[in-house]
Structure formats: structure tokens, C-alpha cells
Backbone bond lengths (Angstrom), bond angles and torsions (degrees), N, CA, C in turn:
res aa  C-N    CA-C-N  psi(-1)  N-CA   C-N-CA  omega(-1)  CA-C   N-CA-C  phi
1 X - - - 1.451 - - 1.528 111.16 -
2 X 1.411 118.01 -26.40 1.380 123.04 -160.67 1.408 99.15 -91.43
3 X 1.069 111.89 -30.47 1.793 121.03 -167.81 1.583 86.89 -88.50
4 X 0.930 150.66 -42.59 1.655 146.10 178.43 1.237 104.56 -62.50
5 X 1.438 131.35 -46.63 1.486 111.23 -178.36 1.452 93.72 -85.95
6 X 1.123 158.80 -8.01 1.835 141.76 171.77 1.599 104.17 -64.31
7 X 1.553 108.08 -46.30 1.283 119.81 -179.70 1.696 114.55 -57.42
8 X 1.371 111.77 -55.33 1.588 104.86 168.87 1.261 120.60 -62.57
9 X 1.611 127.11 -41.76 1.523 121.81 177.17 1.465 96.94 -57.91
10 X 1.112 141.80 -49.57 1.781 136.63 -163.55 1.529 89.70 -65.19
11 X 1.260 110.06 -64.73 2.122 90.74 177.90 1.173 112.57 -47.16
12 X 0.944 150.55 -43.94 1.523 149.88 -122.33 2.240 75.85 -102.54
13 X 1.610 101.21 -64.06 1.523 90.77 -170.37 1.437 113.41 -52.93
14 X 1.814 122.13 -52.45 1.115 94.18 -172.07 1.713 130.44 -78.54
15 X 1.417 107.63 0.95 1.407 95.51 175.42 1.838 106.64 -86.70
16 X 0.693 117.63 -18.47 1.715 120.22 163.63 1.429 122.44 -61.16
17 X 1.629 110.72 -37.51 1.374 118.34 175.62 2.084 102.57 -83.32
18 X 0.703 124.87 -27.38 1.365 141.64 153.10 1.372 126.04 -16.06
19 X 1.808 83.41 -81.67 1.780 127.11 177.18 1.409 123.94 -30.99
20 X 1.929 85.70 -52.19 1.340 125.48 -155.85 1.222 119.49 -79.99
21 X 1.599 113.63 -35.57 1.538 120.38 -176.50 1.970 98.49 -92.25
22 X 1.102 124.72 16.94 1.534 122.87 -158.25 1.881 103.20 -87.83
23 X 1.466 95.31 -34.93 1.624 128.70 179.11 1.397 124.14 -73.10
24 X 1.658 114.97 -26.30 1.008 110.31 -161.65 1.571 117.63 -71.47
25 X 1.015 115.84 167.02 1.825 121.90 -173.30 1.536 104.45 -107.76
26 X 0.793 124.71 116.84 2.037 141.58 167.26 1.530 81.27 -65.58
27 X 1.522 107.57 133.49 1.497 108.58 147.76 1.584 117.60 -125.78
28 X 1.274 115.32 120.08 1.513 127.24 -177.11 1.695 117.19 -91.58
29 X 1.034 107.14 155.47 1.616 112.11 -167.90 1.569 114.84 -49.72
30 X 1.574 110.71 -18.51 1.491 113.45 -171.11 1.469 105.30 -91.62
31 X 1.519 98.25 -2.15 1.875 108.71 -179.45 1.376 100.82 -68.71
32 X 1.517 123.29 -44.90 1.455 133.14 -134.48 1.758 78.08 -98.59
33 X 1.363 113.65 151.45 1.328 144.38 175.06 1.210 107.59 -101.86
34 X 1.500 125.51 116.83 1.080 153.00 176.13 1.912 121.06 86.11
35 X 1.345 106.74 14.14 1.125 104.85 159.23 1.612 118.03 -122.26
36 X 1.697 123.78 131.43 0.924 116.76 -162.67 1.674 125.85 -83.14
37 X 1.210 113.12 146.82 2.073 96.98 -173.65 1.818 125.76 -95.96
38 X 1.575 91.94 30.97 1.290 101.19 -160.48 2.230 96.84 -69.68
39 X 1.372 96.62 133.75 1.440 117.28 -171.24 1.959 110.00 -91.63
40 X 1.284 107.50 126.87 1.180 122.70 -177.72 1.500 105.06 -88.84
41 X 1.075 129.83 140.04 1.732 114.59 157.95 1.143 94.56 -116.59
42 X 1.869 87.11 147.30 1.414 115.08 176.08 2.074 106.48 -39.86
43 X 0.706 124.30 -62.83 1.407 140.81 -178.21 1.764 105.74 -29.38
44 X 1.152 86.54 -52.24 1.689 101.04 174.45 2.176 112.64 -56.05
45 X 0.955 105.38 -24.09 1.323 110.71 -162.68 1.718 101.92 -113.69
46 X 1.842 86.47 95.79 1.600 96.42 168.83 1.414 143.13 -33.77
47 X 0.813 144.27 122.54 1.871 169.42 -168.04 1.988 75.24 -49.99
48 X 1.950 96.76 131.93 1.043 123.45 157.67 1.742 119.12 -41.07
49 X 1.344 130.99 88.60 1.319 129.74 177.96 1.873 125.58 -83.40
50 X 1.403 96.86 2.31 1.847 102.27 173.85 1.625 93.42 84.31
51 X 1.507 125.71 21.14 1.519 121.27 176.26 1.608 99.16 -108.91
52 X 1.061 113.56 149.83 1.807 119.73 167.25 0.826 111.00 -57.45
53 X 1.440 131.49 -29.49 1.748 125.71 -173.89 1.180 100.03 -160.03
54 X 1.178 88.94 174.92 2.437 101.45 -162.47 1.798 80.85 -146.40
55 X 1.222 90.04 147.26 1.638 120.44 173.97 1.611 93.25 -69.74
56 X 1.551 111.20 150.05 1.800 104.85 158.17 1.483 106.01 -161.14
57 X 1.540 117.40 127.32 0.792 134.61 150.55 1.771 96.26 98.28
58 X 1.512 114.81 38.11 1.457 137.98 179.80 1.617 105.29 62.68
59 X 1.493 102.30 17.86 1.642 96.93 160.83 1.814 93.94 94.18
60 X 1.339 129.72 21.48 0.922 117.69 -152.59 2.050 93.75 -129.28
61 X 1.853 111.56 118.69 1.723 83.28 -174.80 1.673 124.48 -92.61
62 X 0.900 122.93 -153.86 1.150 117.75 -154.31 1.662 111.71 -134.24
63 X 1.339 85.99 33.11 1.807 106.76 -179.01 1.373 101.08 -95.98
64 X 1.506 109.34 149.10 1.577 112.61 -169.59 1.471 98.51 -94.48
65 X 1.534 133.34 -171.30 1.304 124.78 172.48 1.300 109.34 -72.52
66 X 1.231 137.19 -78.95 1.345 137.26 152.03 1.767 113.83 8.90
67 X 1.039 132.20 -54.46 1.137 139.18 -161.55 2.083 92.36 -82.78
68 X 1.603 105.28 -49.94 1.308 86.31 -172.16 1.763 118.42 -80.71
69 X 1.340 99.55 -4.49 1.959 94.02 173.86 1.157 84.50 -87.72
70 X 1.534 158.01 -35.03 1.299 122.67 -169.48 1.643 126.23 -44.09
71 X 0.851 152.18 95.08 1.676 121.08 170.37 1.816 112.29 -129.15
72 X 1.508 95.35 57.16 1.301 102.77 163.88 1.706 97.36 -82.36
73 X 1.422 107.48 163.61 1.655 105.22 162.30 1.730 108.98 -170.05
74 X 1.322 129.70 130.34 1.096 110.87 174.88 1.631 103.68 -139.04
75 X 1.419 97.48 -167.20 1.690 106.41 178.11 1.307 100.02 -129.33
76 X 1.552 117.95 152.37 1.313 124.98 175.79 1.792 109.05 -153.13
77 X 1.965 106.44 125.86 1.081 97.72 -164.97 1.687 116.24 -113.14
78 X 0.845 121.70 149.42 1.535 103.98 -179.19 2.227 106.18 -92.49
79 X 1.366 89.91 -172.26 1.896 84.55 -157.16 1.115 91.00 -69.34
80 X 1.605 118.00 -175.56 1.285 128.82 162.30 1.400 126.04 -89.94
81 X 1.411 113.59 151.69 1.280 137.06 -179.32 2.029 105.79 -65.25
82 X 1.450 99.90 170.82 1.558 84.06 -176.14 1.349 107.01 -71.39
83 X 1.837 124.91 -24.43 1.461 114.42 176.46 1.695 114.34 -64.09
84 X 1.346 116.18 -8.82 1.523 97.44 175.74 1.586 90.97 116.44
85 X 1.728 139.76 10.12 0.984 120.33 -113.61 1.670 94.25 -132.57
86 X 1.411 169.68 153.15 1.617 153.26 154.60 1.412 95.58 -73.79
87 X 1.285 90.05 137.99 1.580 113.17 170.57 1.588 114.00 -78.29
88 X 1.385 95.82 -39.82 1.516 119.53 -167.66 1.678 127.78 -145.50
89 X 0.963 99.38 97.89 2.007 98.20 -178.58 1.514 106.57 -109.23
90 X 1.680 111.80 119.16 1.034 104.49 151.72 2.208 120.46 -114.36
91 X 1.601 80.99 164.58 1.778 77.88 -160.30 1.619 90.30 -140.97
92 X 1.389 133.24 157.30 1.384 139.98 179.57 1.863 88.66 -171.62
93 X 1.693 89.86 91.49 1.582 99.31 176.16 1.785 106.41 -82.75
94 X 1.066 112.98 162.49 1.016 124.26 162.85 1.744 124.85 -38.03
95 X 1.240 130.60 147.91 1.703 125.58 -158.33 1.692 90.13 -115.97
96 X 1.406 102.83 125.97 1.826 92.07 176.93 1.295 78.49 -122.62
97 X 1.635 92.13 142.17 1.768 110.48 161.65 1.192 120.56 -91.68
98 X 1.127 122.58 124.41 1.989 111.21 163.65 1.379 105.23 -137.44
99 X 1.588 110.06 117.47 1.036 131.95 175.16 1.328 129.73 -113.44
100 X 1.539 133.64 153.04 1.475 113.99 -159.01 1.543 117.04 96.10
């Protein structure tokens, strides 16, 4: 009797755990509002030359106008852990352009 109800609660969980993920929503970068989903190909991105940095895309970025008058930016932290510790930081600093 005891092993028959373990057996139905284990159905019961995994078709719920099942159920549950059937709904869920993928969210992709073109979901999110205000960041753009423009795609690089690998092909596009010059062969390692032994320099610290490589020019891309004629030095030119890939911020829309909108994006560069924005320059609000803040940080936001959630409480601490018992070590003293953030669980969660979010931050959206300011976007500096330098071009040329």
C-alpha cells in the first residue's frame, strides 16, 4: 500500500514538473527594449594579429541615437546574505562613445 502511494505521488510530481516547463517563454535580446540585436559574424571579426585591440566595423559603434542621449545610469543592490554578502546587483552605467 505504501509503495503505491510513493509511486502515484512520483507521477503526480513528475508530470507537474513536465507540465510546468511546457509554458515557459525563452527571452532573446530582441525581446528586451532598448538593446539592439544586430548580429556580427564570426567572418566579420579579423584573425588575431599579436595587437591588444583590432579596429571593428571601421571604428564605428553600434549604439542607436536614443541609446547615446540616454545617460541616466544607476546601481541597485539587493540585502545581504548572512556573510555580509549581495545576492543581486544590478548596474546600467552610462555608454561613452569614442570614435576616431
Amino acid at each position: 500500500m505504501i509503495h503505491k502511494c510513493k509511486k502515484q505521488i512520483f507521477l503526480v510530481i513528475a508530470a507537474a514538473i513536465v507540465l510546468t516547463g511546457c509554458g515557459s517563454k525563452v527571452s532573446t535580446v530582441s525581446d528586451t527594449p532598448g538593446i539592439s540585436s544586430d548580429i556580427v559574424s564570426v567572418e566579420d571579426i579579423p584573425d588575431y594579429s599579436g595587437e591588444a585591440s583590432v579596429e571593428v566595423n571601421d571604428n564605428e559603434p553600434y549604439f542607436t541615437e536614443e541609446e547615446k542621449e540616454n545617460t541616466t545610469s544607476f546601481e541597485s543592490y539587493s540585502s545581504l546574505d548572512s556573510l555580509g554578502r549581495w545576492q543581486i546587483m544590478w548596474k546600467r552605467p552610462i555608454i561613452m562613445c569614442c570614435t576616431g
